[in-house]
C-alpha positions as CSV (number, residue, x, y, z in Angstrom):
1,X,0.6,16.5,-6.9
2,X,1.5,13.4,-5.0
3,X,4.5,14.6,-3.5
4,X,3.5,15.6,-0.2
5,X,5.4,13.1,2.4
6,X,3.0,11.2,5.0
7,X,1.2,8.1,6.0
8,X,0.3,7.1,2.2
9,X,-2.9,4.8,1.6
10,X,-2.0,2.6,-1.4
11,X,-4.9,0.5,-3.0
12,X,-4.8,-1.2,-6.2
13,X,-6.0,-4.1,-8.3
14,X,-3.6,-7.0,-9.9
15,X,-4.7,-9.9,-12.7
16,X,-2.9,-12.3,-10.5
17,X,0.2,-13.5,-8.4
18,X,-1.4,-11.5,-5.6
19,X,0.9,-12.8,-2.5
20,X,3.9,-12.2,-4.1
21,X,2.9,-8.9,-4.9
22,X,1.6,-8.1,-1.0
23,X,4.8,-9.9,0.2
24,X,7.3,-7.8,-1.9
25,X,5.1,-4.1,-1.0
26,X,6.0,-5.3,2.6
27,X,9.5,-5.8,2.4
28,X,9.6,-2.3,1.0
29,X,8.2,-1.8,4.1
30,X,4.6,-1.4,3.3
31,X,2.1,-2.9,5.7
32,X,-1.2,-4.0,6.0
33,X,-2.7,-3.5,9.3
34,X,-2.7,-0.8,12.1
35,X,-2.9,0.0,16.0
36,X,-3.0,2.4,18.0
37,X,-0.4,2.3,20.9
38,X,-1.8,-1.3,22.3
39,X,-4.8,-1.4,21.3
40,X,-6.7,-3.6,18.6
41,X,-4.5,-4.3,16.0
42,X,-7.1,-3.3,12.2
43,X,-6.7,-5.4,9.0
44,X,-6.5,-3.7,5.9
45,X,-8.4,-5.0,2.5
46,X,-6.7,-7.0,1.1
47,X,-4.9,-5.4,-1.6
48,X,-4.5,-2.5,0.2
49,X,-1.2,-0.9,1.8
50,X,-0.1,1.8,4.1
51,X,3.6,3.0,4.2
52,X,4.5,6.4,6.5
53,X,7.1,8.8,5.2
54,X,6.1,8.8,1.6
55,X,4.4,10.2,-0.9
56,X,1.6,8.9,-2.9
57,X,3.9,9.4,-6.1
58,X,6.5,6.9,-4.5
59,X,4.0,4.4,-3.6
60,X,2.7,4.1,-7.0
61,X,6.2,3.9,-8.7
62,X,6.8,1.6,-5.7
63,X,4.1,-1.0,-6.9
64,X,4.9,-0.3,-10.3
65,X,7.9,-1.8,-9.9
66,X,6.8,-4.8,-8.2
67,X,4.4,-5.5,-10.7
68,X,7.1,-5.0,-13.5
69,X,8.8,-7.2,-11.7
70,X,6.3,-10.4,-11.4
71,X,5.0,-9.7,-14.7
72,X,1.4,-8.6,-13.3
73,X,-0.8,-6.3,-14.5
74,X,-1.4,-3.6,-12.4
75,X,-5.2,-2.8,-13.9
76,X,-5.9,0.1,-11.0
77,X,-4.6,2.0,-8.5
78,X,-4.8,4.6,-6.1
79,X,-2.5,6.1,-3.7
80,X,-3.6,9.4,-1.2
81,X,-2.3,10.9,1.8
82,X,-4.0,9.2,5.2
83,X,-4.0,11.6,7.8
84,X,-7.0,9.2,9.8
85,X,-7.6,5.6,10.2
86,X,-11.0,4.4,11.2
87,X,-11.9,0.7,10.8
88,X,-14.0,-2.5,11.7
């Protein structure tokens, strides 16, 4: 489980330092918004993520990590494979 490679969906709730946490999952290369070709560009939630060419396991120990890191507590998550993105 959760080591299928794909567009990964990565959601997840923190007690604080929220920026920093964002801003580090994006370096990693993790982004929070999406288009398709030139069209509208869709923001995420805000505490939510998508990375391609990962698996959900990676993008949990990912934000693991991150969190261990900054000292957070990571009090939920959830990571899945996205194979559609729909938004407002």
């Amino acid at each position: 489980m959760g080591m299928t490679v794909g567009a990964i969906l990565v959601s997840y709730d923190i007690n604080r330092l929220h920026i920093e946490v964002k801003n580090a999952m994006k370096a990693l290369g993790y982004t929070d918004n999406w288009h398709y070709g030139t069209g509208k560009t869709y923001q995420l939630p805000n505490t939510t993520l998508w990375k391609n060419n990962i698996s959900s396991n990676q993008a949990i120990s990912d934000l693991k990590s991150i969190c261990a890191r900054f000292n957070v507590l990571l009090e939920k998550a959830v990571a899945v494979n996205a194979t559609e993105f729909v938004g407002v």
